[in-house]
N, C-alpha and C positions, 0 to 999 in steps of 0.2 A: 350528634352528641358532642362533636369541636367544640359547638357554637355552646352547648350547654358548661363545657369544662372553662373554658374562656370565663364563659359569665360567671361562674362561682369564681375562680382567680381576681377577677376584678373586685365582684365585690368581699369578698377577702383581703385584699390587700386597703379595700374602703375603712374595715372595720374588723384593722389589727389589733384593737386593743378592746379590753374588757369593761364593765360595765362600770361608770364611778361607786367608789366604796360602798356609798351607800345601798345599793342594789345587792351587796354580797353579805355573806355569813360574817360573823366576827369573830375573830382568832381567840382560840385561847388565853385568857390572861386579859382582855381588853374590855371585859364585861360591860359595866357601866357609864365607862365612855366613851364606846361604842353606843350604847343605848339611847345615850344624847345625840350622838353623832345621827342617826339613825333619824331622831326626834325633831333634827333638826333645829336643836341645841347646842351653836358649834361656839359659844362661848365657852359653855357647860363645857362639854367635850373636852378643849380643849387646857381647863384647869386639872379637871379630873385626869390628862394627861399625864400633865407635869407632875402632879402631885405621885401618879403612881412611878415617873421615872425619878423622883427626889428620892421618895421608897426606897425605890430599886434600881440602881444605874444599869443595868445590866436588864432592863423590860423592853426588851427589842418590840414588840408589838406595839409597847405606848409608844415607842419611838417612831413605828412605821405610821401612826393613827397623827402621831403630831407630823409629820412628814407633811402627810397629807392635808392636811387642816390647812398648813402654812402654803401647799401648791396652792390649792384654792382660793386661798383667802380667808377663808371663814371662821369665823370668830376669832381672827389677827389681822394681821397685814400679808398682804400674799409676795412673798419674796421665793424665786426659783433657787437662788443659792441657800437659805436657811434650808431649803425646804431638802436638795439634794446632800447638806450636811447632814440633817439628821436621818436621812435614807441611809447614809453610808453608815454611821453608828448603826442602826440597826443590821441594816445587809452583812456588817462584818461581827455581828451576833448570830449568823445564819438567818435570818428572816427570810423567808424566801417571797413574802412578800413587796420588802425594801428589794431585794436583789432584782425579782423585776420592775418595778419603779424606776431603780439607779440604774437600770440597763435602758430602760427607754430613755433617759436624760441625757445618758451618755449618748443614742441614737439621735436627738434631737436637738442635741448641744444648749440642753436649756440648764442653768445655773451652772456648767463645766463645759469646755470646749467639745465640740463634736469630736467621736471616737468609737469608728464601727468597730473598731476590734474589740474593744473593752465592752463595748453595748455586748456584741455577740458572746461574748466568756461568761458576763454576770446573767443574762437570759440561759446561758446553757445551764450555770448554777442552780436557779431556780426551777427551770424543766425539771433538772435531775434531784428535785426535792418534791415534783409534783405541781409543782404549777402548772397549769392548762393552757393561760392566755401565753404563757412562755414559749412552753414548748410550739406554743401553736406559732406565733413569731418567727421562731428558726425555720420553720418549716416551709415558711410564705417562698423565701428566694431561692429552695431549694426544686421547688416543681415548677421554675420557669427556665431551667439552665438545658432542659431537653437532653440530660445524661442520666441514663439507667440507675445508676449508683444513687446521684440524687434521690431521683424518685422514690428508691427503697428506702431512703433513709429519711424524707419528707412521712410518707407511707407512717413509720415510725414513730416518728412525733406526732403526725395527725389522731395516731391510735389513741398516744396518752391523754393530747388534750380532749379530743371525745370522751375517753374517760372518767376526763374531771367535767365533763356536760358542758363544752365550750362548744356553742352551737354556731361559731361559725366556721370552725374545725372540721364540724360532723357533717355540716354543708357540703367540704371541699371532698371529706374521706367518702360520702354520699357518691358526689358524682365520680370518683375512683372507680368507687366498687359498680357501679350504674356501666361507665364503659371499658372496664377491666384493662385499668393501667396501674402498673404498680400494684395489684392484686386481683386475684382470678375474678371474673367476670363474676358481677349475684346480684340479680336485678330483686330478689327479695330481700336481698340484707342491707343493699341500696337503698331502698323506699324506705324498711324499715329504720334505715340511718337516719335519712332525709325527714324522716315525723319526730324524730329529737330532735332534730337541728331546728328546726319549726318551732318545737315544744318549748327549745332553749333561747327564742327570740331573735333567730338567726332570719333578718328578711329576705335574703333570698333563698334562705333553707325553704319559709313560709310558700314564697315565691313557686320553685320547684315542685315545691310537695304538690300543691295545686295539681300543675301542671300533670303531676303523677299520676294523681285521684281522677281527674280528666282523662286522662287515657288508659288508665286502669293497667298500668305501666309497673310491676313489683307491688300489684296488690288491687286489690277489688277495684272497680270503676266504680265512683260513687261522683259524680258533677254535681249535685247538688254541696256537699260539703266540698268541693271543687272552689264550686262562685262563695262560697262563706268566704274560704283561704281568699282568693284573689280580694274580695272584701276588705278585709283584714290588712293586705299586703299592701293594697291601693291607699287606704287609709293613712301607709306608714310612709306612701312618696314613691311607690316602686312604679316606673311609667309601662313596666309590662302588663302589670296588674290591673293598673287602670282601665290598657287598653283594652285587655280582659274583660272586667268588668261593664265595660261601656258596652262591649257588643253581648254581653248578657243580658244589661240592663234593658237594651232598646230593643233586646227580641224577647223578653219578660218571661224567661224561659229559664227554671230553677231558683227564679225571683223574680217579685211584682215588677213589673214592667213600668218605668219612669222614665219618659227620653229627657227631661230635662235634663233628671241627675246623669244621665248617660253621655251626653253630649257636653257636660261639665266633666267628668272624669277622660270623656277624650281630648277635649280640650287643654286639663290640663296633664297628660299621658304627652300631647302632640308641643307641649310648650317646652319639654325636655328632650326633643326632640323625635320622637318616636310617630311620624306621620301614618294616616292609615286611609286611603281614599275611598273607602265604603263606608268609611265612619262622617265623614266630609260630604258625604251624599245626605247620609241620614241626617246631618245636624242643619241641611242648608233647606231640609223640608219643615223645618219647625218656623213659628210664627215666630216675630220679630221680638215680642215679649219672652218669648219662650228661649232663645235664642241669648238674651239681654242676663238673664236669669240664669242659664247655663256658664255664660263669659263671669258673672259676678261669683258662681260658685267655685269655677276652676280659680277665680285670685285669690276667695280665700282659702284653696287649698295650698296655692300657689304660700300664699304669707306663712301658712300654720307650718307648713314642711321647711322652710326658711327658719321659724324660730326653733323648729323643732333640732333641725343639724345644725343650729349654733355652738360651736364645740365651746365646751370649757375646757377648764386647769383641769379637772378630773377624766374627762373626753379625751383627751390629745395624750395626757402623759400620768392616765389615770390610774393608781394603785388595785390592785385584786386582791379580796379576803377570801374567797371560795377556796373551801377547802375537799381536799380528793374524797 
């Protein structure tokens, strides 16, 4: 279970941040251009902004939606300083959406000089209004310092972001509660974390879950909905999953049986390094065509998982409208 708390820490600390705007609810007050936003209208969007800050100086929301627009680029020019000024007008509206935005800039020292202490104040801000991906933020450096106190008070934060359905929160709280650190051991309340976390697009929540379902680990053994997850996960880049999947596929057990496709997901599981020398056996017994055809499937998983973690302005130091 180390090996399992490790691995949710890593890829938690992968994907500290929330999902770009467009993927969340829109705040109060921001109705219709948000709508655009959404539509993928960021000229649209980003009139209808202004217009409602001309309105109303004082519409922190439009202010946090123009923020954003301008990190981006979209439908303006993307400038990191416009974009962190109009975060701070809003943030000092209470926005607790601008607050964490202006707390990751300030972590990342984009449009203001880096400044973890001011990052860490304007994220505890936002935490303490509810934000999820916030609180979840604080909590990251607090469960690797290997002191008690810590712990309890990561524990903490990881509660509330789970609450606001931050699935890679519910991930890290999953395997807490799985090996009963920083809260009493509950391998059912565990699992049952761990199928939000999944639910909430958290890929090693997905990941895990599997692995749970699989050994019927805090909740019925089902493998069959086991190899789906791993499916699923392998699809998303995870080279466990793949590997997973590859020795499911080539023993066609819970799914048709394909060694090509089997020997392409090990393939590309083994190019991120994750070697597996029974997988290496099985793929060296396939015909030269078959073989040929495995190599061309793992590149383009290889290219699609590359453009897929191409971060943008909204990926790196992306805004959250989800609200509690």
């Amino acid at each position: 279970m180390r090996r399992l708390l490790a691995g949710a820490m890593f890829a938690a600390q992968a994907l500290v941040l929330p999902a770009p705007l467009g993927a969340q609810q829109a705040p109060p007050g921001v109705d219709a251009a948000y709508g655009a936003y959404q539509a993928g209208r960021y000229i649209t969007a980003f009139r209808m902004a202004m217009r409602r800050i001309e309105a109303n100086p004082a519409d922190a929301a439009a202010m946090t939606l123009l923020a954003e627009l301008i990190l981006q680029g979209l439908g303006t020019r993307q400038d990191d300083r416009r974009a962190f000024e109009w975060y701070k007008l809003a943030a000092d509206r209470g926005d607790r959406n601008a607050l964490f935005a202006l707390g990751m800039l300030h972590l990342e020292g984009r449009g203001t000089p880096r400044n973890a202490e001011m990052a860490q104040a304007l994220l505890r801000q936002a935490a303490d209004k509810g934000h999820g991906p916030a609180a979840f933020n604080l909590a990251l450096p607090l469960l690797i310092t290997g002191k008690d106190e810590d712990l309890a008070a990561a524990v903490r934060l990881l509660k509330r972001a789970a609450e606001a359905e931050v699935g890679d929160a519910q991930h890290a709280l999953a395997v807490l509660m799985l090996e009963g650190r920083g809260v009493p051991k509950d391998e059912d309340g565990g699992a049952d974390m761990m199928a939000r976390a999944a639910a909430n697009g958290s890929l090693a929540g997905e990941v895990e879950f599997a692995l749970l379902q699989f050994t019927g680990r805090g909740i019925g053994r089902d493998e069959r909905a086991a190899a789906r997850g791993f499916a699923r996960a392998a699809a998303r880049g995870n080279a466990i999953a793949q590997n997973r999947l590859a020795r499911i596929l080539f023993q066609g057990r819970w799914l048709p049986q394909d060694k090509v496709a089997a020997a392409g997901w090990h393939l590309a599981a083994k190019a991120q390094g994750l070697a597996d020398a029974d997988l290496d056996e099985d793929v060296a017994k396939l015909t030269e065509e078959e073989r040929a055809k495995a190599e061309s499937f793992a590149q383009d998983l290889a290219t699609a998982n590359a453009l897929t973690r191409a971060p943008s302005a909204a990926q790196t130091t992306g805004n959250s409208f989800k609200q509690p």
